[in-house]
N, CA, C and O atoms as a CHARMM CRD file, in Angstrom:
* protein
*
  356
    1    1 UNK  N   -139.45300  20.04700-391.21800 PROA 1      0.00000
    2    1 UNK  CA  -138.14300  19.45500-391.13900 PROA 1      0.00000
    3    1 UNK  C   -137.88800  18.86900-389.74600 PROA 1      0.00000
    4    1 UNK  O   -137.14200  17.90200-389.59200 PROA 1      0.00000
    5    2 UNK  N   -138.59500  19.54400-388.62100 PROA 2      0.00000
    6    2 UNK  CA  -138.22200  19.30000-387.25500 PROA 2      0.00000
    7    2 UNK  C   -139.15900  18.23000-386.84300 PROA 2      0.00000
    8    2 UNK  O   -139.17200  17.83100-385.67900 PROA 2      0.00000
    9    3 UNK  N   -139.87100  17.79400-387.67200 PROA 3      0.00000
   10    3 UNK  CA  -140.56700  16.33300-387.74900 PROA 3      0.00000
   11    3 UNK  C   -140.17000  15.19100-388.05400 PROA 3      0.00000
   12    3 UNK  O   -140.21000  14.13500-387.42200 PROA 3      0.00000
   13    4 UNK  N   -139.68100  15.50300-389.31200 PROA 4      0.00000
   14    4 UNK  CA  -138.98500  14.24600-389.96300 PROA 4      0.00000
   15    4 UNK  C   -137.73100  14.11900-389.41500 PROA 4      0.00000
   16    4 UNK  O   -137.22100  13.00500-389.54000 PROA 4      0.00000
   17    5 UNK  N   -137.14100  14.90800-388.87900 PROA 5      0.00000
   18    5 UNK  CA  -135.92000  14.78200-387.99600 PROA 5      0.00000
   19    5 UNK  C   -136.21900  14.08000-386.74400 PROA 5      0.00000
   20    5 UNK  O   -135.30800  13.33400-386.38400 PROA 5      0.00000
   21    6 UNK  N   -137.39000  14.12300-385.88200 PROA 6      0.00000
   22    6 UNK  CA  -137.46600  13.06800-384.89200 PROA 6      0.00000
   23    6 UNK  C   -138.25900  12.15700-385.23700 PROA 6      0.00000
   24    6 UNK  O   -138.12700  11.22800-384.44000 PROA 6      0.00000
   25    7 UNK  N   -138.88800  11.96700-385.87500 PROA 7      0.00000
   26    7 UNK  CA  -139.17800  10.24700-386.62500 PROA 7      0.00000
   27    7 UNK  C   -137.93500   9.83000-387.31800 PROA 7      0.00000
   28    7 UNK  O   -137.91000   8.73300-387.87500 PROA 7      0.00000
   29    8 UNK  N   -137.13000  10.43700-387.32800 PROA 8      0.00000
   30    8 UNK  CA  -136.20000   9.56300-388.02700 PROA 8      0.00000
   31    8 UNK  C   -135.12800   8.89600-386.50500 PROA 8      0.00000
   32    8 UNK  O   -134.75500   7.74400-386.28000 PROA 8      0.00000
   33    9 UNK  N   -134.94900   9.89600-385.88400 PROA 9      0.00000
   34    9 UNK  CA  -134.74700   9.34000-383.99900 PROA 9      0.00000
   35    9 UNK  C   -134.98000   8.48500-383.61700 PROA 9      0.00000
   36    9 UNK  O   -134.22100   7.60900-383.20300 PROA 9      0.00000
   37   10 UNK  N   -136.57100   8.51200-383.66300 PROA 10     0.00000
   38   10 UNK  CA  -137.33600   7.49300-383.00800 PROA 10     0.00000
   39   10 UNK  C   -137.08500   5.89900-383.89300 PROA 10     0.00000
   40   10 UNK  O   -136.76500   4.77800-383.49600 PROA 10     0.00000
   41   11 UNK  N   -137.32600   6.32000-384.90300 PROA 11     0.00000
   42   11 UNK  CA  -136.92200   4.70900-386.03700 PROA 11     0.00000
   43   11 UNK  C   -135.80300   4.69600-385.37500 PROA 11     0.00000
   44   11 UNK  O   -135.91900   4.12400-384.29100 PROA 11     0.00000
   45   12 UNK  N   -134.82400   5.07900-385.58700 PROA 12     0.00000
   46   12 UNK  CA  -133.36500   4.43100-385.02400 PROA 12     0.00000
   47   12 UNK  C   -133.31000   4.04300-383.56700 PROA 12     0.00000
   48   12 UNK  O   -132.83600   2.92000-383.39500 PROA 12     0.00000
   49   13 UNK  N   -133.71200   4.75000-382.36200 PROA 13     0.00000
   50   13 UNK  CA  -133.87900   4.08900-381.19400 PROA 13     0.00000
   51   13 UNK  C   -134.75300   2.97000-381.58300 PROA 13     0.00000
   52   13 UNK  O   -134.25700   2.02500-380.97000 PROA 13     0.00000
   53   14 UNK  N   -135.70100   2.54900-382.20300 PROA 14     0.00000
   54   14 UNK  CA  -136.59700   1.41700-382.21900 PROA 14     0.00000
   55   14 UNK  C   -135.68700   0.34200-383.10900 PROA 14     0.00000
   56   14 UNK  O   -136.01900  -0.81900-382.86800 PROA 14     0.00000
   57   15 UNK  N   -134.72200   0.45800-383.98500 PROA 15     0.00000
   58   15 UNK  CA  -133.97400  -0.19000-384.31800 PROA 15     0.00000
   59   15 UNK  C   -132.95600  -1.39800-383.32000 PROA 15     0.00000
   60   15 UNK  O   -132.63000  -2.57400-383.15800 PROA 15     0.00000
   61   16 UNK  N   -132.80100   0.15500-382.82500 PROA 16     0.00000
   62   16 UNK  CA  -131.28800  -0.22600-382.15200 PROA 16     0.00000
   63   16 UNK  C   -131.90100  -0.89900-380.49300 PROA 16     0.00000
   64   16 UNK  O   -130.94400  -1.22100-379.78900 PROA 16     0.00000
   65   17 UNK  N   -132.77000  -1.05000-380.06700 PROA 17     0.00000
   66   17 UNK  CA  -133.31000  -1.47800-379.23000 PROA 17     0.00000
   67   17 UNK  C   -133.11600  -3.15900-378.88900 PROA 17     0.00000
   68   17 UNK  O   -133.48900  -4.04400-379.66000 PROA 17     0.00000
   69   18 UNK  N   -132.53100  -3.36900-377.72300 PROA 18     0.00000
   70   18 UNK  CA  -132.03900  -4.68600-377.53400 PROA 18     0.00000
   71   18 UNK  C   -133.02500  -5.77600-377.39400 PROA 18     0.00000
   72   18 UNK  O   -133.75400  -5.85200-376.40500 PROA 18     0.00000
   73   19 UNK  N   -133.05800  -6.62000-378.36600 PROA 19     0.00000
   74   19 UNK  CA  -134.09100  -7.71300-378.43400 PROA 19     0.00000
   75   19 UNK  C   -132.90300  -9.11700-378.24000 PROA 19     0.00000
   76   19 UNK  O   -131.72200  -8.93300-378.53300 PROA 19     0.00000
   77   20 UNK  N   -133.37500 -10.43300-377.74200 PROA 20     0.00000
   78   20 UNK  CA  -132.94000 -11.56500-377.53900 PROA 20     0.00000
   79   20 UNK  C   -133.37700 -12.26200-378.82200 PROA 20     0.00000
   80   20 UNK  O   -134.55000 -12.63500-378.84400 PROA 20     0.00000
   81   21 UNK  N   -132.61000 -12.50100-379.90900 PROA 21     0.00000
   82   21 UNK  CA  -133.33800 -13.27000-380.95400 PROA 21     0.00000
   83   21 UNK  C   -133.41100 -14.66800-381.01000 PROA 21     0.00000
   84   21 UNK  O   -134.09300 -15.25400-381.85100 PROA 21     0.00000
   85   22 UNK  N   -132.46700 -15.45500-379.80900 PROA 22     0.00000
   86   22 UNK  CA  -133.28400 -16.75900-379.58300 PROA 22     0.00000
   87   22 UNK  C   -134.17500 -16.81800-378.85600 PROA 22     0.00000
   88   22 UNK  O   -134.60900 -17.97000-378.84200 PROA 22     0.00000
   89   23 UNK  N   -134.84200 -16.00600-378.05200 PROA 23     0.00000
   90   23 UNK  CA  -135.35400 -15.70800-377.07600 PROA 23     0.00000
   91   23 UNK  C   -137.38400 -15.57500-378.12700 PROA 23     0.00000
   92   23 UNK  O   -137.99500 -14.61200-378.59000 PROA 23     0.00000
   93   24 UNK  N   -137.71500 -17.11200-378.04900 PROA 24     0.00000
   94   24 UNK  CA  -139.63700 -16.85500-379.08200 PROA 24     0.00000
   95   24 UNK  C   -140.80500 -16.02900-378.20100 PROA 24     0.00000
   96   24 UNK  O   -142.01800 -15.91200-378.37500 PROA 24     0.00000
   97   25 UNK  N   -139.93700 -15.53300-377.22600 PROA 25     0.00000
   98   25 UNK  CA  -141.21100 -14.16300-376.82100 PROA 25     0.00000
   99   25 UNK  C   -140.39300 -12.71700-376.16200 PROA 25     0.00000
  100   25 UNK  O   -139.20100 -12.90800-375.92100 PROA 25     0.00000
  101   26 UNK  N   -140.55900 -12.28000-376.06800 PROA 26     0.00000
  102   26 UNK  CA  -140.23100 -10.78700-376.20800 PROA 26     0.00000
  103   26 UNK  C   -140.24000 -10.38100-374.42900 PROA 26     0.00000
  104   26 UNK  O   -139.38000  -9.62100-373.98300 PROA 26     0.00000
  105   27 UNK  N   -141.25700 -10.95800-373.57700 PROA 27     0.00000
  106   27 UNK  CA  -141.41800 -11.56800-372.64600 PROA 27     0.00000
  107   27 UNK  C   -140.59200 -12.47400-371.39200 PROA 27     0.00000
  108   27 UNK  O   -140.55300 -12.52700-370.16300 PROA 27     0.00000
  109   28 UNK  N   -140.29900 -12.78700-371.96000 PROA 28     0.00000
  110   28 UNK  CA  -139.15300 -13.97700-371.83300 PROA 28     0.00000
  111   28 UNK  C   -137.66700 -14.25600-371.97200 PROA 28     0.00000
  112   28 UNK  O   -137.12800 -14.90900-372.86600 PROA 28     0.00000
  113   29 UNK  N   -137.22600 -13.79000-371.17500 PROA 29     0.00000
  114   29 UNK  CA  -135.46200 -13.63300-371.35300 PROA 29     0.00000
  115   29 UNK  C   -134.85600 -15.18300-371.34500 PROA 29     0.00000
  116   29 UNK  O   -135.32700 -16.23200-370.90600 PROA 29     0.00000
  117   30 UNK  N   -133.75200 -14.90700-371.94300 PROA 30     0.00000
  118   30 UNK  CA  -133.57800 -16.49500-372.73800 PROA 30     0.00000
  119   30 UNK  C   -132.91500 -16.43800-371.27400 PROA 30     0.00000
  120   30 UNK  O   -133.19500 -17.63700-371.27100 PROA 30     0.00000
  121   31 UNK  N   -132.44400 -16.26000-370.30400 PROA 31     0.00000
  122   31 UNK  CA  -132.17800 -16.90700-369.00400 PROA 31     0.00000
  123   31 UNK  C   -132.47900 -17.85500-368.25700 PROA 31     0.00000
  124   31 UNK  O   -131.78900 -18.60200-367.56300 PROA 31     0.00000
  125   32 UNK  N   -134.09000 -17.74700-368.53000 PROA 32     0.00000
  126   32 UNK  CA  -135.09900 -18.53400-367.78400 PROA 32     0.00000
  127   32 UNK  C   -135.39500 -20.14000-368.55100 PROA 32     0.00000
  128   32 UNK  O   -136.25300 -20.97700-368.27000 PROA 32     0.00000
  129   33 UNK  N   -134.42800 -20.16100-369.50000 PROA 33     0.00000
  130   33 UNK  CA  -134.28800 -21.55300-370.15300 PROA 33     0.00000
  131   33 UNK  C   -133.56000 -22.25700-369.56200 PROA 33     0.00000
  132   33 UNK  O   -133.33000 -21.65800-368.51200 PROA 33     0.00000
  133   34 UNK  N   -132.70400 -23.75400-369.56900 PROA 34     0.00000
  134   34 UNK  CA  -132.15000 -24.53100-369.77600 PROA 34     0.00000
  135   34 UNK  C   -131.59300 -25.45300-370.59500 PROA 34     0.00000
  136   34 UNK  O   -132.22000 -26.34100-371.17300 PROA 34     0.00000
  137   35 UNK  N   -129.93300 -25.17700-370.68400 PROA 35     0.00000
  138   35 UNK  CA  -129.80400 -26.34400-371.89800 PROA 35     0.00000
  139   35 UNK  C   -128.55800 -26.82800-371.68500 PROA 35     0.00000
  140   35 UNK  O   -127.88700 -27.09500-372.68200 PROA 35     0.00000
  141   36 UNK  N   -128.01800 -27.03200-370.42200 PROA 36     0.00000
  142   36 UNK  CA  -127.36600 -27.93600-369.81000 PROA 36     0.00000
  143   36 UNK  C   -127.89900 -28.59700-368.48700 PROA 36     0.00000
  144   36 UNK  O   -128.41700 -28.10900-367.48300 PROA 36     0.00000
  145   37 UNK  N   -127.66100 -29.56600-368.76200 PROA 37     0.00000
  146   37 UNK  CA  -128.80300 -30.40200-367.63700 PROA 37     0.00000
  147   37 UNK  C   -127.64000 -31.48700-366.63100 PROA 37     0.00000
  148   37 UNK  O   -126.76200 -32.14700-367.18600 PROA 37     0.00000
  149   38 UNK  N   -127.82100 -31.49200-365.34200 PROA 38     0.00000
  150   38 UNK  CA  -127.04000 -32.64200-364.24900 PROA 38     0.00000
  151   38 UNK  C   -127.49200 -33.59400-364.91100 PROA 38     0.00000
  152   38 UNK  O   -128.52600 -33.66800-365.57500 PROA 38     0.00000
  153   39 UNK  N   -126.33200 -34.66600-364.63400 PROA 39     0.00000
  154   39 UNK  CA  -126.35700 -35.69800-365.19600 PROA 39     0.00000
  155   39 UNK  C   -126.87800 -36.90800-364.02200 PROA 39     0.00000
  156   39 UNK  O   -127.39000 -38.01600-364.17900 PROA 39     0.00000
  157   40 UNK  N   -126.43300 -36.02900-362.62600 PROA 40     0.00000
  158   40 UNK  CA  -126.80600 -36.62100-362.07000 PROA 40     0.00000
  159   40 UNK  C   -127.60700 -35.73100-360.73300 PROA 40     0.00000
  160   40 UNK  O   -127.28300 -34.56800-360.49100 PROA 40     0.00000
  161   41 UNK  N   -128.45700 -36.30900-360.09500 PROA 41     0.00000
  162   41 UNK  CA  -129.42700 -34.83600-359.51400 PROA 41     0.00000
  163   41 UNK  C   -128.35800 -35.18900-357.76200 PROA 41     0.00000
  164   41 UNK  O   -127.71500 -36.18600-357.43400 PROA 41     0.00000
  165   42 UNK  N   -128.54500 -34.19600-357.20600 PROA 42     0.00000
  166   42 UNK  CA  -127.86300 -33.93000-355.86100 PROA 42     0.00000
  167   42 UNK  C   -128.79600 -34.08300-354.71200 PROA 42     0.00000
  168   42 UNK  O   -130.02600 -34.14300-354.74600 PROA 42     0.00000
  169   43 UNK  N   -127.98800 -34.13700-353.68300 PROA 43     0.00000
  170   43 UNK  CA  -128.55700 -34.76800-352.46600 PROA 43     0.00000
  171   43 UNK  C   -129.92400 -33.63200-352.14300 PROA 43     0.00000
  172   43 UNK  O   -129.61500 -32.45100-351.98800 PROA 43     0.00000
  173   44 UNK  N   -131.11200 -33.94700-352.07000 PROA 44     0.00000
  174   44 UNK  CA  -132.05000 -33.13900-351.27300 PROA 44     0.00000
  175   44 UNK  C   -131.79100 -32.29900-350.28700 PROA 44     0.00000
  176   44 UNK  O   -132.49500 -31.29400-350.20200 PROA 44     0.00000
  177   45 UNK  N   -130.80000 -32.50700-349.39300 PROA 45     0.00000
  178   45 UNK  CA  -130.46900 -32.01200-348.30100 PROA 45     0.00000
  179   45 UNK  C   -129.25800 -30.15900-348.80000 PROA 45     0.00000
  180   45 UNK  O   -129.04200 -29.11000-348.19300 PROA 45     0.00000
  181   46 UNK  N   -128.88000 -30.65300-349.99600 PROA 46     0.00000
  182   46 UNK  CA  -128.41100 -29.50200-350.60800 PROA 46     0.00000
  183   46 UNK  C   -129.22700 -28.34400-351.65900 PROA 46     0.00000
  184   46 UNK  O   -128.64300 -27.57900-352.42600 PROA 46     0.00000
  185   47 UNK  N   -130.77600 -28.44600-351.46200 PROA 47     0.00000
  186   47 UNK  CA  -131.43900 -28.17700-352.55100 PROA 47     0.00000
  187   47 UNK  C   -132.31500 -27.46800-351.73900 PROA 47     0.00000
  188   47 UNK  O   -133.19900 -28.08100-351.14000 PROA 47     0.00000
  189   48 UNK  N   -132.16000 -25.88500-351.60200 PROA 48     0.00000
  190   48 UNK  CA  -132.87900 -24.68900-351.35100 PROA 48     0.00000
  191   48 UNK  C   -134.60800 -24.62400-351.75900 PROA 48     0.00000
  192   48 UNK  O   -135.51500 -24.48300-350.93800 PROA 48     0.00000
  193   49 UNK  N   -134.74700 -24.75500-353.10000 PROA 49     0.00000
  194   49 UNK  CA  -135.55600 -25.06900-354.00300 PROA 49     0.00000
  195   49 UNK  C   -135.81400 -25.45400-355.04200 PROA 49     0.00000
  196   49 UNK  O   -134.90300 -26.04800-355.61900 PROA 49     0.00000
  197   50 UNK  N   -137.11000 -25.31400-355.75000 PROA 50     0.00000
  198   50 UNK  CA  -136.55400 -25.25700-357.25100 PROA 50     0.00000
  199   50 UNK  C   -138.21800 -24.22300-357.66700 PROA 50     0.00000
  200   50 UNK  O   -139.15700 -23.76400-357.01600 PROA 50     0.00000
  201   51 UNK  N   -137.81500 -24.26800-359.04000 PROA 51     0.00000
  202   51 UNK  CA  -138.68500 -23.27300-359.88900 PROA 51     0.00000
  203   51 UNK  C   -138.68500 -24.20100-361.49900 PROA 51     0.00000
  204   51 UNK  O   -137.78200 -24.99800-361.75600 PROA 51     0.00000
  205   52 UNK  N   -139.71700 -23.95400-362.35600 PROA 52     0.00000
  206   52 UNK  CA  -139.77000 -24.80200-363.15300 PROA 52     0.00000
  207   52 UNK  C   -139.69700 -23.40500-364.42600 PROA 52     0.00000
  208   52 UNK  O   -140.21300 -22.28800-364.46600 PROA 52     0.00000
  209   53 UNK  N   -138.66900 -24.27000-365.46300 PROA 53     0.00000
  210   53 UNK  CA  -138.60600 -23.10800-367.14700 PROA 53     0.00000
  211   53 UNK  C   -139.80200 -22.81300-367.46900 PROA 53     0.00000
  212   53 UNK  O   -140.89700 -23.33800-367.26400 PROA 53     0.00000
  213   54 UNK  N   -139.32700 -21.59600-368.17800 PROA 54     0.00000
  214   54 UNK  CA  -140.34500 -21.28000-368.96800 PROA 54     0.00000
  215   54 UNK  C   -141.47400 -22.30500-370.20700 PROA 54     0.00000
  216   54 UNK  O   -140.98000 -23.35700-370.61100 PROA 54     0.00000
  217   55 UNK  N   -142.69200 -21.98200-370.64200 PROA 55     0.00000
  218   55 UNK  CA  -143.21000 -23.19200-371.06200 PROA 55     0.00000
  219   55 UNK  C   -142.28900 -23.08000-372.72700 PROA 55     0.00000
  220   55 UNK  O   -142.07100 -23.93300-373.58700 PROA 55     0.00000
  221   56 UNK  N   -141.96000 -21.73500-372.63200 PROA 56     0.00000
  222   56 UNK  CA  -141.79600 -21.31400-374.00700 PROA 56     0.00000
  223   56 UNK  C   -140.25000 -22.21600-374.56700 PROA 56     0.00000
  224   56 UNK  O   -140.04700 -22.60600-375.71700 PROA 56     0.00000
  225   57 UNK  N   -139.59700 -22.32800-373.73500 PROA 57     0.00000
  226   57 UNK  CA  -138.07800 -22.94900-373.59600 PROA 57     0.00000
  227   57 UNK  C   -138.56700 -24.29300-374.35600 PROA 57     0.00000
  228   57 UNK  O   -139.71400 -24.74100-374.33300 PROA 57     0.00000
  229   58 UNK  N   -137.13600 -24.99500-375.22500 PROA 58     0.00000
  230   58 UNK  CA  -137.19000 -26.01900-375.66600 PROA 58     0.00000
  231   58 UNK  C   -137.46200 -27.38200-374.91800 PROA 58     0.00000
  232   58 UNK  O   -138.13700 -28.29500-375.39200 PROA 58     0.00000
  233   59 UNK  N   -136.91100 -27.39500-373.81500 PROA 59     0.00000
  234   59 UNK  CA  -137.03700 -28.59700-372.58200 PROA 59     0.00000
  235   59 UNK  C   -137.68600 -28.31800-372.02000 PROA 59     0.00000
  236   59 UNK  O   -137.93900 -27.11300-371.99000 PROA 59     0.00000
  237   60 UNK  N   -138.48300 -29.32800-371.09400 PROA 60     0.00000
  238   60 UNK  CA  -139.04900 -28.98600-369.91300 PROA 60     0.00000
  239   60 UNK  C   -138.24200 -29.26200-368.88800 PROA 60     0.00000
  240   60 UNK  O   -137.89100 -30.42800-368.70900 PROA 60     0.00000
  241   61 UNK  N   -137.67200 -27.90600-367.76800 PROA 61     0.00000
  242   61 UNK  CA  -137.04400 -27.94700-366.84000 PROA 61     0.00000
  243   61 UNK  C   -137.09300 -27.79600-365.57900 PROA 61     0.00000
  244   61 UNK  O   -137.92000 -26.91500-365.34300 PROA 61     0.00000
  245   62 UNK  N   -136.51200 -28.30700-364.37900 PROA 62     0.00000
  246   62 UNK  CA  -136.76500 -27.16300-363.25700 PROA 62     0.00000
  247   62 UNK  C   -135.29200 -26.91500-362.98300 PROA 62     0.00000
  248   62 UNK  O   -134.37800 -27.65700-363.34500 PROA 62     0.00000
  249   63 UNK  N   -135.15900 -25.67700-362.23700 PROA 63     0.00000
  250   63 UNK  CA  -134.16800 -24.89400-361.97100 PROA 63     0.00000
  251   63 UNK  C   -133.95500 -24.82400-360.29500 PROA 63     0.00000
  252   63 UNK  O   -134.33400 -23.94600-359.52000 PROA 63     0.00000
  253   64 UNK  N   -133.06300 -26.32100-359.96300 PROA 64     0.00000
  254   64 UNK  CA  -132.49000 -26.26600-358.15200 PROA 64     0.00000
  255   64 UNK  C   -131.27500 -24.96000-358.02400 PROA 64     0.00000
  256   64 UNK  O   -130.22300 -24.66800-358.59200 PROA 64     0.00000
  257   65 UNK  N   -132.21800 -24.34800-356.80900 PROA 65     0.00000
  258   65 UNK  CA  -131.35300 -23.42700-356.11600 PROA 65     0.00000
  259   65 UNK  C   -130.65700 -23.61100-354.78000 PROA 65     0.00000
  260   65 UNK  O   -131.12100 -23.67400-353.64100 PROA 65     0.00000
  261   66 UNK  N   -129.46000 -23.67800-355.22300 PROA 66     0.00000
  262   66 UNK  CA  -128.88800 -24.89600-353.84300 PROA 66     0.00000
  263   66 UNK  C   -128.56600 -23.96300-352.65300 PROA 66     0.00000
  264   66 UNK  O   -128.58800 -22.73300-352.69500 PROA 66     0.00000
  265   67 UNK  N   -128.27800 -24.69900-351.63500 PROA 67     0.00000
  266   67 UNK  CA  -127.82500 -23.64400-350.53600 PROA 67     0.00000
  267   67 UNK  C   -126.72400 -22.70600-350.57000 PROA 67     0.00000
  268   67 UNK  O   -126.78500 -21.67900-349.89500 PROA 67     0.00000
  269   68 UNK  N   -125.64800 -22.98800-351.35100 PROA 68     0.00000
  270   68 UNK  CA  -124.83500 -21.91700-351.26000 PROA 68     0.00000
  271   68 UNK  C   -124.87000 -21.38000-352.73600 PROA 68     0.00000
  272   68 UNK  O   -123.83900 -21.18700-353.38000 PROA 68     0.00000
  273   69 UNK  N   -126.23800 -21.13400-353.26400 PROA 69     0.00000
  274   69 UNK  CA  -126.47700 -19.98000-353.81300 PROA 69     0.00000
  275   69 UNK  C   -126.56700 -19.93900-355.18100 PROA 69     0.00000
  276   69 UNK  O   -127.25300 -19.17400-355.85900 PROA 69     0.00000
  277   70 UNK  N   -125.52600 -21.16900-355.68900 PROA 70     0.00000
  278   70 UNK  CA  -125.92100 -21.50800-357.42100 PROA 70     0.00000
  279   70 UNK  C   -126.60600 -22.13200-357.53900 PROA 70     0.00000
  280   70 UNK  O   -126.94100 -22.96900-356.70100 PROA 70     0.00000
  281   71 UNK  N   -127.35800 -21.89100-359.22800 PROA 71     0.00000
  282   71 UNK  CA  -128.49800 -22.68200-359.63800 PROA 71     0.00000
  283   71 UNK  C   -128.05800 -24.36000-360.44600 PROA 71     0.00000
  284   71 UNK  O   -126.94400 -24.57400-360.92600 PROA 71     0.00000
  285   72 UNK  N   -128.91500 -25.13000-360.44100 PROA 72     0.00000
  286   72 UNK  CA  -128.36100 -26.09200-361.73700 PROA 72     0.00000
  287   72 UNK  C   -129.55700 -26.54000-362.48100 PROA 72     0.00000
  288   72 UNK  O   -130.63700 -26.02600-362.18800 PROA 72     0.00000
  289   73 UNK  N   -129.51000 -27.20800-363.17100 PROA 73     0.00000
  290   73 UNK  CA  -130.72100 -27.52400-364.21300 PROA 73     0.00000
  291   73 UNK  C   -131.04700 -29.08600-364.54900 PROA 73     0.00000
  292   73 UNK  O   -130.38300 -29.63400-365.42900 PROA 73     0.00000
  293   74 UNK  N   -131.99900 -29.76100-363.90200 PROA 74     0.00000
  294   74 UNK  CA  -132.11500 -30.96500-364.19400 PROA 74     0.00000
  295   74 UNK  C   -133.47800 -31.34000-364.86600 PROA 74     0.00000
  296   74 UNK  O   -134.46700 -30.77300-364.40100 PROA 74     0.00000
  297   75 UNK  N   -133.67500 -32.26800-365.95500 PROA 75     0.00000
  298   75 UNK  CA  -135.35600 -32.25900-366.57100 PROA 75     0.00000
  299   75 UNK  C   -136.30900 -32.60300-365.88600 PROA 75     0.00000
  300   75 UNK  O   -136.04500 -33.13800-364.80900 PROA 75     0.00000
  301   76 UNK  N   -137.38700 -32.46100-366.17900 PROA 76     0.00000
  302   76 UNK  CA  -138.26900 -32.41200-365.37400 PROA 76     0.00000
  303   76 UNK  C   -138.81000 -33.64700-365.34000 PROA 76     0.00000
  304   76 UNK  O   -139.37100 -33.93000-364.28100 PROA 76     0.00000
  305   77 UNK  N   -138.80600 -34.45800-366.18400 PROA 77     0.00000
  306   77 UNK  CA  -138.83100 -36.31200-366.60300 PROA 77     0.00000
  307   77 UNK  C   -138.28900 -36.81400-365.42800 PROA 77     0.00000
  308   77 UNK  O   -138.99700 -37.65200-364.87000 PROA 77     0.00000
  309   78 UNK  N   -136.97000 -36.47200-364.76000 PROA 78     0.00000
  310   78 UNK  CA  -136.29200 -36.84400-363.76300 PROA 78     0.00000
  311   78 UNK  C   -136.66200 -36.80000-362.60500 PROA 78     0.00000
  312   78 UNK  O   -136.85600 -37.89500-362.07700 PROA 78     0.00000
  313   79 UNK  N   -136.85900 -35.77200-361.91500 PROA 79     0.00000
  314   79 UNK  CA  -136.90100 -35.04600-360.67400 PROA 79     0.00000
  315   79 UNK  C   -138.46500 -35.09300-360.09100 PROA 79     0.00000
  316   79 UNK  O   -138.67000 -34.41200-359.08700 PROA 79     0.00000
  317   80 UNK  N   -139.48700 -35.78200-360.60100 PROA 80     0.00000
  318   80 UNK  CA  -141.02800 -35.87900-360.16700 PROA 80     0.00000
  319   80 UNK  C   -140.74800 -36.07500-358.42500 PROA 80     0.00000
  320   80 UNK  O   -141.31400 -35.32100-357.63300 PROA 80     0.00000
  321   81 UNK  N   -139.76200 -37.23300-357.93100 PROA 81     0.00000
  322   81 UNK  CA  -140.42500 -37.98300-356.69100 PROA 81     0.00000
  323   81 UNK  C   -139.44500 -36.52200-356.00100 PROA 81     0.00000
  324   81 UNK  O   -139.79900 -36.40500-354.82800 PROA 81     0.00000
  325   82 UNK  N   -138.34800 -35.40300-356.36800 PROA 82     0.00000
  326   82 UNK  CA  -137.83800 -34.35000-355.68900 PROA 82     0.00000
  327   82 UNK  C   -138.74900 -33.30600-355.66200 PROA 82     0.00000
  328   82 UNK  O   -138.63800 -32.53100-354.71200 PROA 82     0.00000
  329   83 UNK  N   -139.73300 -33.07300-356.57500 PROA 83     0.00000
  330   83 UNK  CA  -140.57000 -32.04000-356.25700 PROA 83     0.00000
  331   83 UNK  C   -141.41800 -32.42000-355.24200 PROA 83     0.00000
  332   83 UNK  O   -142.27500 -31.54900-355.09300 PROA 83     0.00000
  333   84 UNK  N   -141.55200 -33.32700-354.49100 PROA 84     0.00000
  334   84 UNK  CA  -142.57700 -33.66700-353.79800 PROA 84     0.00000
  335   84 UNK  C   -142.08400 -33.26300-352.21300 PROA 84     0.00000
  336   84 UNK  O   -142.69900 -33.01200-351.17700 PROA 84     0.00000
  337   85 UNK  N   -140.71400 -33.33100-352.56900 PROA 85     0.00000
  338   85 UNK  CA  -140.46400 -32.98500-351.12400 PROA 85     0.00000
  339   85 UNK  C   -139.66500 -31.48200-351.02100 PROA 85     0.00000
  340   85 UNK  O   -139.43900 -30.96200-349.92800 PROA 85     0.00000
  341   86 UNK  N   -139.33900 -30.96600-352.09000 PROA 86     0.00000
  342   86 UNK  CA  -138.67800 -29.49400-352.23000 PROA 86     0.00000
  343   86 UNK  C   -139.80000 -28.37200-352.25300 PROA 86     0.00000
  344   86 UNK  O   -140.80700 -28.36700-352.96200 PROA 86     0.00000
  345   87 UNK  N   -139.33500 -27.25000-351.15300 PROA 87     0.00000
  346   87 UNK  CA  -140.57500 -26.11400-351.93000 PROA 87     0.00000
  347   87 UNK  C   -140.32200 -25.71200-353.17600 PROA 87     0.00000
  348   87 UNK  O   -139.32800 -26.19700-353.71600 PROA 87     0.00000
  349   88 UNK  N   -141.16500 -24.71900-353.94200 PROA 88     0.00000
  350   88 UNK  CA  -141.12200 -24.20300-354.85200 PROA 88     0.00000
  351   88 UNK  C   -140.24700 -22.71900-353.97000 PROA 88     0.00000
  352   88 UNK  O   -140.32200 -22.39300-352.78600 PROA 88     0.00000
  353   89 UNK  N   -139.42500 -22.04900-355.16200 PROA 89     0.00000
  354   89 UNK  CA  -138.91300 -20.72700-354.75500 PROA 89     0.00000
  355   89 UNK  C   -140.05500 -19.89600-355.06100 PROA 89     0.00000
  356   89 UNK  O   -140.01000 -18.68400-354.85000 PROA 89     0.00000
C-alpha cells in the first residue's frame, strides 16, 4: 500500500510540474524569443550589446541591450552592418 501511495505522489508531482507549452523545447524558455520587433533600430551609441534568439524561436532575432538596462528586439535581416560594430553580450 505504501508503494502505490508514493507512485501515486510522484505521478502527480510529474503532472503538476511547470512546463512552457509554447515553448518547442523543454530547454528553452519562451523568454529567449522575440515577437515584437523596433520598427526602427536606435542609435549605436545607445546599444550595450546584443545576443542573437534562440534557433528554436519563430524569427530570427537579436536582442539589443541598451545602456540603461532594457532590452529591445530587432530582426536579424535588419541589423547585419550593427553587428559589425556591437559586441556580442
Amino acid at each position: 500500500m505504501k508503494l502505490i501511495t508514493t507512485a501515486l505522489v510522484c505521478l502527480l508531482l510529474a503532472a503538476m510540474w511547470p512546463q512552457d507549452a509554447t515553448s518547442k523545447s523543454m530547454h528553452m524558455p519562451y523568454a529567449r524569443c522575440c515577437f515584437n520587433f523596433l520598427e526602427r533600430l536606435p542609435s549605436q551609441k545607445l546599444i550595450r550589446c546584443y545576443r542573437r534568439t534562440s534557433p528554436t524561436c519563430s524569427h530570427s532575432a537579436v536582442v539589443f541591450r541598451m545602456k540603461k538596462g532594457q532590452e529591445s528586439c530587432a530582426l536579424s535581416s535588419r541589423v547585419r552592418d550593427y553587428l559589425k560594430k556591437i559586441k556580442p553580450c
